[in-house]
N, CA, C and O of each residue as an XYZ file, in Angstrom:
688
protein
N      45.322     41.155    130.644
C      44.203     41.786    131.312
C      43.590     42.852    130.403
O      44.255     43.665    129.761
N      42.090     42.755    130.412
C      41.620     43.608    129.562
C      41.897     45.140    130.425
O      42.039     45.305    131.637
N      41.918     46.457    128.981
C      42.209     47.658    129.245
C      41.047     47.820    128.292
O      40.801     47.143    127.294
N      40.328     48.925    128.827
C      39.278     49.656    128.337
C      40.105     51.067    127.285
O      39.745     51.267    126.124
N      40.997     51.742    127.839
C      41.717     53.094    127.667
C      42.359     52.404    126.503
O      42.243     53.099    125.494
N      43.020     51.239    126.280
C      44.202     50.750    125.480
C      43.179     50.602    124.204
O      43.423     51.341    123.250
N      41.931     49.616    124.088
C      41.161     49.203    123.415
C      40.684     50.717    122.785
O      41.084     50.807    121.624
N      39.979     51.865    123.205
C      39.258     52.509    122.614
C      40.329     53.223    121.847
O      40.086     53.718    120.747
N      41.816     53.301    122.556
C      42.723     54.004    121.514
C      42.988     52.967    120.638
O      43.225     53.589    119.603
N      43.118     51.631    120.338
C      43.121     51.039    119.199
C      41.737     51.683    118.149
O      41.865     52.252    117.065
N      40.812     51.461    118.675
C      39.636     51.651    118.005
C      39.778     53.121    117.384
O      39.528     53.252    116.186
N      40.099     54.039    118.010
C      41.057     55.367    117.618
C      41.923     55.429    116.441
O      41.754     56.260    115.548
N      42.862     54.539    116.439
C      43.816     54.631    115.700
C      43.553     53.634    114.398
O      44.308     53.823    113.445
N      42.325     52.350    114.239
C      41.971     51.803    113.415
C      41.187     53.045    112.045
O      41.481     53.369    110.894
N      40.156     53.375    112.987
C      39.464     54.654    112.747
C      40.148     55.720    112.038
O      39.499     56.301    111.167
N      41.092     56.003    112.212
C      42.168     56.950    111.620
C      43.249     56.578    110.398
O      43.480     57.421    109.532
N      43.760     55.548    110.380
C      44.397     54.942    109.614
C      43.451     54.407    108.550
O      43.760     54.604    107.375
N      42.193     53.671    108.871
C      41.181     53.213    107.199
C      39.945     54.537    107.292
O      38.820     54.307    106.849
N      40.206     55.612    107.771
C      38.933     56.528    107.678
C      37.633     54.865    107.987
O      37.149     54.317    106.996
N      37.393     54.496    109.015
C      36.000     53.335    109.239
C      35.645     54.467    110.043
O      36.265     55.493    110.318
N      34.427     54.020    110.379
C      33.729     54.587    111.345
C      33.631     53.507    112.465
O      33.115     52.410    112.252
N      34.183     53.897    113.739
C      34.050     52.383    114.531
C      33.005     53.135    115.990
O      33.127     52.882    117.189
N      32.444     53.678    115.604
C      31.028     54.440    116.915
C      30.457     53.225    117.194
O      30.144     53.128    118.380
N      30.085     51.772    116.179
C      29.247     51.062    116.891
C      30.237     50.242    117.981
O      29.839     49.840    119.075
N      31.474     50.091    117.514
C      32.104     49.369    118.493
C      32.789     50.392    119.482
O      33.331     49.752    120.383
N      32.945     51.636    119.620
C      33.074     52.058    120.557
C      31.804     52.422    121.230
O      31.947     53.061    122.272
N      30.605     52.155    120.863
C      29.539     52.212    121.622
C      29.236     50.691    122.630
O      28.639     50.660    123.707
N      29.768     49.681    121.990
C      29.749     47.960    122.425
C      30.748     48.576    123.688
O      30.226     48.869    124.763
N      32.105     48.734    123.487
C      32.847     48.953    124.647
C      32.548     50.002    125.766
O      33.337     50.080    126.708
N      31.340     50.891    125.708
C      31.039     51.780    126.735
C      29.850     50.973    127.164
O      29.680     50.870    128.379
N      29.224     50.540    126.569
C      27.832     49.474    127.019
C      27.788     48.326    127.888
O      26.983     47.932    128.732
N      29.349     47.726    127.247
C      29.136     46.015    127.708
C      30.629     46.019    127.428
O      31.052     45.434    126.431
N      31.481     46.679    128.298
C      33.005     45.925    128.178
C      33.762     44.677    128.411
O      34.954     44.387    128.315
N      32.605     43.976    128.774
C      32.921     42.467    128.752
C      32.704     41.509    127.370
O      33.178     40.448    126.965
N      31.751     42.461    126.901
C      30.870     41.806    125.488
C      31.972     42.301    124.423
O      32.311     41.597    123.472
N      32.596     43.815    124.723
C      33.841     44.247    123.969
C      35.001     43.301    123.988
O      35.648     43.166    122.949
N      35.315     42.663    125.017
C      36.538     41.981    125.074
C      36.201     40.854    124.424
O      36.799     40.531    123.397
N      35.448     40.296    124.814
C      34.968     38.757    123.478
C      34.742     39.335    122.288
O      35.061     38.539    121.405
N      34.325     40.388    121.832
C      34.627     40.857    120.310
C      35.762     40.818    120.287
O      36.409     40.065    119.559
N      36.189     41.558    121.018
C      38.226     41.725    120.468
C      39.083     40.848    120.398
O      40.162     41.042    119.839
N      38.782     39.835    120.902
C      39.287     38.512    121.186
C      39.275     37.581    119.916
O      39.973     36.575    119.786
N      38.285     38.122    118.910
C      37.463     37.385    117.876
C      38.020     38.300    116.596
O      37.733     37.874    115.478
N      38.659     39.311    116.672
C      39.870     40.197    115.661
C      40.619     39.478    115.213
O      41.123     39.972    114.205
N      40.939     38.632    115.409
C      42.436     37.720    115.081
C      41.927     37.015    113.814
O      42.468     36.964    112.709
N      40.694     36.451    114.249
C      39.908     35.857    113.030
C      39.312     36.094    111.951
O      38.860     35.409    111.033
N      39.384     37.323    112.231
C      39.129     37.996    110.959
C      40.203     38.565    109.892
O      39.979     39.023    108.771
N      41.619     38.379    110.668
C      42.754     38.740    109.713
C      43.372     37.671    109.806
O      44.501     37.836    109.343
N      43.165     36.311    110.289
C      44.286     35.217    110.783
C      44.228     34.895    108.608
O      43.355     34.902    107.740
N      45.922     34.636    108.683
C      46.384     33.993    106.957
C      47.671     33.675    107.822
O      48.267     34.440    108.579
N      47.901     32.586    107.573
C      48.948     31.642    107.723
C      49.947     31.340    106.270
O      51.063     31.710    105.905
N      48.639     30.277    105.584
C      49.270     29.341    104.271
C      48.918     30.088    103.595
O      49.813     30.682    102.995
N      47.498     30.498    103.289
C      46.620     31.149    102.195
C      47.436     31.940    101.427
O      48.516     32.136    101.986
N      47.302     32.598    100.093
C      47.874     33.564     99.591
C      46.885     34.978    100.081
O      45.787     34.672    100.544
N      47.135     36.146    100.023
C      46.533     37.508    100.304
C      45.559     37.121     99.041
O      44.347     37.334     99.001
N      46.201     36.624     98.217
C      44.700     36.997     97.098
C      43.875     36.002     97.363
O      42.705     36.320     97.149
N      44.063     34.602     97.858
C      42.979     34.133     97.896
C      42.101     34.194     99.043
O      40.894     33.966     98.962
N      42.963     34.633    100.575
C      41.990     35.150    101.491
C      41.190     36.782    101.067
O      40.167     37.199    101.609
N      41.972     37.500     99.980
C      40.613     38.819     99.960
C      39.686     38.627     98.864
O      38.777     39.394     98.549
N      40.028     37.437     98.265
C      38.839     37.117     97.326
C      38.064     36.528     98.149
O      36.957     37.056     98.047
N      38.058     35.825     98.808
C      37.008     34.915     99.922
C      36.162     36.110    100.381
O      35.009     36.317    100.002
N      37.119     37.162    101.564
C      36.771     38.484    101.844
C      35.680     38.651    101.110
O      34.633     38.023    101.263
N      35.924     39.632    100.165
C      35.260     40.539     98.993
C      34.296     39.892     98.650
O      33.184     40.419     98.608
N      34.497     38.603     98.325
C      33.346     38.001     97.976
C      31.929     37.640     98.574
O      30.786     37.794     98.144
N      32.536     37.010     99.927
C      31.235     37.499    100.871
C      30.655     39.058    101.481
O      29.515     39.501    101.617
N      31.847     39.563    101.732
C      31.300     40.964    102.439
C      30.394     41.840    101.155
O      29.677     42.745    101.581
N      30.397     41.702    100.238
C      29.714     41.735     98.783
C      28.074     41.922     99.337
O      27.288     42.867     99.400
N      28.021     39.639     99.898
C      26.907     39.541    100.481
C      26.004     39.975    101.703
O      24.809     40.034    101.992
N      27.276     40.253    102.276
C      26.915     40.857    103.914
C      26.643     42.246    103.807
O      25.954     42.712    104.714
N      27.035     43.048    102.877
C      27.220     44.635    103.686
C      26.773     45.427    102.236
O      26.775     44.814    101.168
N      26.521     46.378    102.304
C      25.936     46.854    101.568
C      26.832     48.377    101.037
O      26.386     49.266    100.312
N      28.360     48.282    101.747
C      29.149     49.709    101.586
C      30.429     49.488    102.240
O      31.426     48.918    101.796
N      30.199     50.131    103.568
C      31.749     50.881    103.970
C      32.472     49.547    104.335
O      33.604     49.283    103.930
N      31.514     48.495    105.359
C      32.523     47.174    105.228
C      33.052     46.678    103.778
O      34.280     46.721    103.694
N      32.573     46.348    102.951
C      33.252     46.196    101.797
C      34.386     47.328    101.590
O      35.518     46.998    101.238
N      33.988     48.870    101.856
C      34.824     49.542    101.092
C      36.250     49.159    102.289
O      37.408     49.302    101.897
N      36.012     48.788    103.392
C      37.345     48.574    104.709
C      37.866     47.595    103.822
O      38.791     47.975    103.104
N      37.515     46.527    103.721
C      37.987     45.219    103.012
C      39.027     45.462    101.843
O      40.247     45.297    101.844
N      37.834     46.082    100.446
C      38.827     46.597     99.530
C      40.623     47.460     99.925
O      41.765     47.361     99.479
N      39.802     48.394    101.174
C      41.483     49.115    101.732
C      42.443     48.390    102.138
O      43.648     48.516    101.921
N      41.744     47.417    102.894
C      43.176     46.291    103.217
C      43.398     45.672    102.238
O      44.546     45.829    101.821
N      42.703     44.933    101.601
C      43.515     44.173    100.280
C      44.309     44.822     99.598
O      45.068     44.181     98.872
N      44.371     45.943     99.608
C      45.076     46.809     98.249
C      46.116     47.261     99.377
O      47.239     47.443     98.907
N      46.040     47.422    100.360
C      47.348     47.718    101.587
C      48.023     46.184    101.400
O      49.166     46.098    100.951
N      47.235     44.944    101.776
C      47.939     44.097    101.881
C      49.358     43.658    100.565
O      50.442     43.079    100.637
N      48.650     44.246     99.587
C      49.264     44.137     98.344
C      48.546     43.362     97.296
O      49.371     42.709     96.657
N      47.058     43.139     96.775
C      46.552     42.500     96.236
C      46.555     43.363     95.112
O      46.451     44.586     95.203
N      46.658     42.808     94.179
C      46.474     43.790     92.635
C      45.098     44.500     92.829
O      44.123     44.090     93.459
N      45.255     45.679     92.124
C      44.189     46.410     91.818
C      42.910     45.729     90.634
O      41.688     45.737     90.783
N      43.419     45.384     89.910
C      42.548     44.610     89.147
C      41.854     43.110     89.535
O      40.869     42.551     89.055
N      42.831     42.682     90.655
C      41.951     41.443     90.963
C      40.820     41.950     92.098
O      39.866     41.180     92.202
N      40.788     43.278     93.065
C      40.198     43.837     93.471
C      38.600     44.359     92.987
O      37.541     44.400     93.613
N      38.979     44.750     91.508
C      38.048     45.344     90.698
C      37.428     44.500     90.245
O      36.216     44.690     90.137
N      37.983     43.289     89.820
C      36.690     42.211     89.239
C      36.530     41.503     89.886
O      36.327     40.489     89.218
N      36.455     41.237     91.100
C      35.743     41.007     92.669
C      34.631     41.707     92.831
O      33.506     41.207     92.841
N      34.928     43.100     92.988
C      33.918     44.503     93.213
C      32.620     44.079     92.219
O      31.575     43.429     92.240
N      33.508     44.983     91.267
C      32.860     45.639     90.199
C      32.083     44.074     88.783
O      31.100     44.169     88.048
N      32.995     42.952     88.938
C      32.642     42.534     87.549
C      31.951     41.205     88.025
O      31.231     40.591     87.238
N      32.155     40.774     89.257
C      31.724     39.102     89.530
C      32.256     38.886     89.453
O      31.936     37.723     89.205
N      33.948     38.909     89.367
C      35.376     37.809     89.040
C      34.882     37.472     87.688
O      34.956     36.291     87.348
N      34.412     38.297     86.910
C      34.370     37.353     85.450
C      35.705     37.314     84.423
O      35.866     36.784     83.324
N      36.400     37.947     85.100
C      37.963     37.906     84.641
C      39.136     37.663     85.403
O      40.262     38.124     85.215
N      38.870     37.141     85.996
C      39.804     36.731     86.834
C      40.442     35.407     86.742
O      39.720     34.410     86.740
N      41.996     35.273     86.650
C      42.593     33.483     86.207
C      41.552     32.774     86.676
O      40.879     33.228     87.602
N      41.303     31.698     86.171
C      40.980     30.243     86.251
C      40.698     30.067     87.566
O      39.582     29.912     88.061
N      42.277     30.111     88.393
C      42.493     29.712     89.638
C      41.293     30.675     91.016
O      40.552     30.535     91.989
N      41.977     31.719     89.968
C      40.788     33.049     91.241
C      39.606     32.774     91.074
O      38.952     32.593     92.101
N      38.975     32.657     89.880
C      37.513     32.721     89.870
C      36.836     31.293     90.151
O      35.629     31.110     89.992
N      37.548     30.497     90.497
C      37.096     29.300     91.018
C      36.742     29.663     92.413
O      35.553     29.624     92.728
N      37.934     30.128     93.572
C      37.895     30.624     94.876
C      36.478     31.823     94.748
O      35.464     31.648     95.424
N      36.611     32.893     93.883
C      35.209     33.645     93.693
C      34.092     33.091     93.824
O      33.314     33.442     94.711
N      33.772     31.964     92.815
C      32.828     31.057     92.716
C      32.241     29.733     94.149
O      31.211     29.228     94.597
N      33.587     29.720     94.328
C      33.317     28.825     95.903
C      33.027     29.877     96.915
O      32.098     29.565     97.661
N      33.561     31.026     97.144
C      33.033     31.697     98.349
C      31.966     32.224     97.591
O      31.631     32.923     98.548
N      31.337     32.445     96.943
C      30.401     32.976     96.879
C      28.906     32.349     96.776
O      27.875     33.020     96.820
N      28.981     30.888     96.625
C      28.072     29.993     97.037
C      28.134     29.584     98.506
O      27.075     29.104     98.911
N      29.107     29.658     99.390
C      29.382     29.378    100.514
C      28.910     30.712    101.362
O      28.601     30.503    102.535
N      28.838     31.905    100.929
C      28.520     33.006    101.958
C      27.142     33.272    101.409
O      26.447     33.999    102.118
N      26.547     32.779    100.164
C      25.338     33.074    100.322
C      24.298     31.746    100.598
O      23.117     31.575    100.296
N      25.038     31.103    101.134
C      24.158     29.605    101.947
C      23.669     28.384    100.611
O      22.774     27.539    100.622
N      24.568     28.702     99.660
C      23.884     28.062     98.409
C      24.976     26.698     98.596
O      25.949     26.586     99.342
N      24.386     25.726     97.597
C      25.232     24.321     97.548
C      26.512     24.670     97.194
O      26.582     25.642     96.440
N      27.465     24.195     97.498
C      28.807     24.103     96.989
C      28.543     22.676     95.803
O      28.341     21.488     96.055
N      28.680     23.603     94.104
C      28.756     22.260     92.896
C      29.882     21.664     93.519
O      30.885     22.138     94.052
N      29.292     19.994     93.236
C      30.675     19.039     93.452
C      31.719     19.415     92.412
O      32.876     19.141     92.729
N      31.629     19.689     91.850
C      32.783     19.510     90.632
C      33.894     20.631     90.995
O      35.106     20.419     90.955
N      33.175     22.079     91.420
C      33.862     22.908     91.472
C      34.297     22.387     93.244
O      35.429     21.909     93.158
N      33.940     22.335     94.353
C      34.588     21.541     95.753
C      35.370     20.275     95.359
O      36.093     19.889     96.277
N      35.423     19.524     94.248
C      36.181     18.598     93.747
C      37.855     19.272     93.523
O      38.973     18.884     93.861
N      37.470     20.144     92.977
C      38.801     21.144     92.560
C      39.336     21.904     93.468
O      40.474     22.373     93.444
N      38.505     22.042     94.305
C      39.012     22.921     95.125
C      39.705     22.651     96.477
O      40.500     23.300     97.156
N      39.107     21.447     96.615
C      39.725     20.260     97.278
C      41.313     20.002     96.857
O      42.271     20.263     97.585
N      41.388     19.362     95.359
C      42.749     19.348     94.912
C      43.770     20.277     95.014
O      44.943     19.925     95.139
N      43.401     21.501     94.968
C      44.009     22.639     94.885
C      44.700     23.103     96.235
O      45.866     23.465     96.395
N      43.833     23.015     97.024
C      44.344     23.634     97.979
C      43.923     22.427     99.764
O      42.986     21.715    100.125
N      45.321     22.864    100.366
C      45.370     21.542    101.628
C      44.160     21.778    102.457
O      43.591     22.823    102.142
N      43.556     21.066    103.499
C      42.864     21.507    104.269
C      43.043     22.582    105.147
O      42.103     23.354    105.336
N      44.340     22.772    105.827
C      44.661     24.259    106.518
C      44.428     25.342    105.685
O      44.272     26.428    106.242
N      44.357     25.281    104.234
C      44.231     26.344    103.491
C      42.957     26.783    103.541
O      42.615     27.937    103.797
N      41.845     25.339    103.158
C      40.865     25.606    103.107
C      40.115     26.519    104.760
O      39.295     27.433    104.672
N      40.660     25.970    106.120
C      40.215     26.656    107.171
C      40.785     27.717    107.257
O      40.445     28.231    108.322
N      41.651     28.503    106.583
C      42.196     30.350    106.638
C      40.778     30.318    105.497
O      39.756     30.654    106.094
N      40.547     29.995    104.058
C      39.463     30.350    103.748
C      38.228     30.852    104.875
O      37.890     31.950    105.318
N      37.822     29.637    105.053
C      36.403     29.438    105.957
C      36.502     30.226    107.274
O      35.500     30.317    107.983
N      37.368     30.653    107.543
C      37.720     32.121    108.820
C      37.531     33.353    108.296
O      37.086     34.322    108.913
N      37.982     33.313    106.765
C      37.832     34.784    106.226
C      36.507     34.746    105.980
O      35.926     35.739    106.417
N      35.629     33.738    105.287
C      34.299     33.655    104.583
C      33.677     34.224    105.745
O      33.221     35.367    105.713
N      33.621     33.399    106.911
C      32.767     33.438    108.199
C      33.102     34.800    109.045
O      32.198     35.262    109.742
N      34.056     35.293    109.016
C      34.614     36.592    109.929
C      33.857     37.578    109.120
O      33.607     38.613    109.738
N      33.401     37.523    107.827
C      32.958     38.917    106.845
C      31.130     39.099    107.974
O      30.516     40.040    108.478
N      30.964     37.801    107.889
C      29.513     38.572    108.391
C      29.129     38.172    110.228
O      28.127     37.683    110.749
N      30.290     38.595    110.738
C      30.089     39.175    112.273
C      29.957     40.659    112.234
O      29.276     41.262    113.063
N      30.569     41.211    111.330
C      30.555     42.996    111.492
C      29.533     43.442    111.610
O      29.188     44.091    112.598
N      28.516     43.089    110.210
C      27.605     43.251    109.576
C      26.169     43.079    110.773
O      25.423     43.885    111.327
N      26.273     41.973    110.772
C      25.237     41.398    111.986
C      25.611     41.955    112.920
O      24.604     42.404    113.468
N      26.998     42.379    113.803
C      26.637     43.182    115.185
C      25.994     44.662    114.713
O      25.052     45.132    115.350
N      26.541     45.339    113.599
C      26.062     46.651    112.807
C      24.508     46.879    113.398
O      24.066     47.771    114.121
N      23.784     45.568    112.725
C      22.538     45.171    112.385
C      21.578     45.234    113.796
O      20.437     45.675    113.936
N      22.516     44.608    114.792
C      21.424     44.191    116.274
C      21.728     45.602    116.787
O      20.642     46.094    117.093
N      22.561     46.334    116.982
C      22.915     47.155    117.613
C      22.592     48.986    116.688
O      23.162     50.069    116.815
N      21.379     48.506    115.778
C      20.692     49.791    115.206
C      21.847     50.497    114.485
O      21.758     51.719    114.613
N      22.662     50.188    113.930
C      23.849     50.819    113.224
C      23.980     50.468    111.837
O      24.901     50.589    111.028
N      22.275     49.785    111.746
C      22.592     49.797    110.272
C      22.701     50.429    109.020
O      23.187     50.076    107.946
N      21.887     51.890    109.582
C      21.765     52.820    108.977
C      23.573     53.619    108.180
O      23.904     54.180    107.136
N      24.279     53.161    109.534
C      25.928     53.311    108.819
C      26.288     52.341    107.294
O      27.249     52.495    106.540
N      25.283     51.447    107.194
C      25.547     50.562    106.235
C      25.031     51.313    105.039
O      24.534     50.470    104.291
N      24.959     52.113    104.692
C      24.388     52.891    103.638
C      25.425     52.611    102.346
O      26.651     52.702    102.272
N      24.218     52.160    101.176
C      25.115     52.351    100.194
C      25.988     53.651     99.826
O      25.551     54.778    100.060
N      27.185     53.443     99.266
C      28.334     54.259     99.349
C      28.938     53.920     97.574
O      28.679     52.948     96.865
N      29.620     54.877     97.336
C      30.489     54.491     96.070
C      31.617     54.015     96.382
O      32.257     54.617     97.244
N      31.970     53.254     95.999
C      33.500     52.321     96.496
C      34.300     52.594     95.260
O      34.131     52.706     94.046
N      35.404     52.654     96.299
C      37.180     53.486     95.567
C      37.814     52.222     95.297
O      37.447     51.388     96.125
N      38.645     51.752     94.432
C      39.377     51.004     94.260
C      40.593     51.845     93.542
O      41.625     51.268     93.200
């Protein structure tokens, strides 16, 4: 059963633990606590990793939220990856370089999410490989992380909070 009190102290304690700012979603849950509970419901999907490795779901991450957000979502993203345990350097040339250094293996996943979150063709050659590489369950923890980066962004967006999207300097 949904709890309103339980939810805003999560939102509390998210807020506190990554310094986010979560006003637009504690503004969703004072507005429309029904519309809150189908967001919250939709959390899982944005952290669900089963098979995937951490690095290749926060390269997917990083790579789209890149496209989606223009700051602090990226800078949330970067905090969990580097909590989750992702190297600092595969972090940084995500960020900072385009994956232009990143193994073989990573900058392929770079290269596929990043034609995939900005609506561009997936090259056969490189979905040829990527196919081989990795099973189909792998590929759907991908395509949950790709697709979960730009719900934030877009509720940010309808709900006049985009102005929180302000470019920012990002810490790695």
């Amino acid at each position: 059963m949904f709890d309103e009190k339980q939810s805003l102290e999560m939102l509390e304690g998210f807020q506190n633990h990554y310094n986010y700012d979560t006003t637009y979603m504690k503004e969703m849950l004072k507005a429309n606590p029904k519309a809150f509970e189908t967001f919250q419901n939709f959390l899982p999907m944005a952290s669900y990793k089963e098979k995937a490795s951490v690095e290749l779901i926060f390269i997917a991450k990083l790579t789209s939220m890149k496209n989606e957000d223009c700051g602090k979502c990226l800078q949330l993203n970067v905090d969990m990856a580097l909590e989750a345990g992702v190297d600092k350097e595969i972090v940084k040339e995500v960020v900072f370089n385009e994956g232009q250094n990143l193994p073989e293996q990573l900058k392929e996943i770079y290269d596929f999410s990043l034609a995939v979150s900005k609506k561009e063709e997936v090259p056969s050659f490189l979905y040829d490989k990527i196919s081989e590489k990795y099973s189909k369950d792998i590929l759907t923890e991908i395509a949950l992380a790709i697709a979960s980066t730009k719900v934030f962004p877009t509720i940010k967006r309808v709900l006049n909070d985009f102005h929180s999207c302000s470019v920012i300097q990002l810490k790695v």
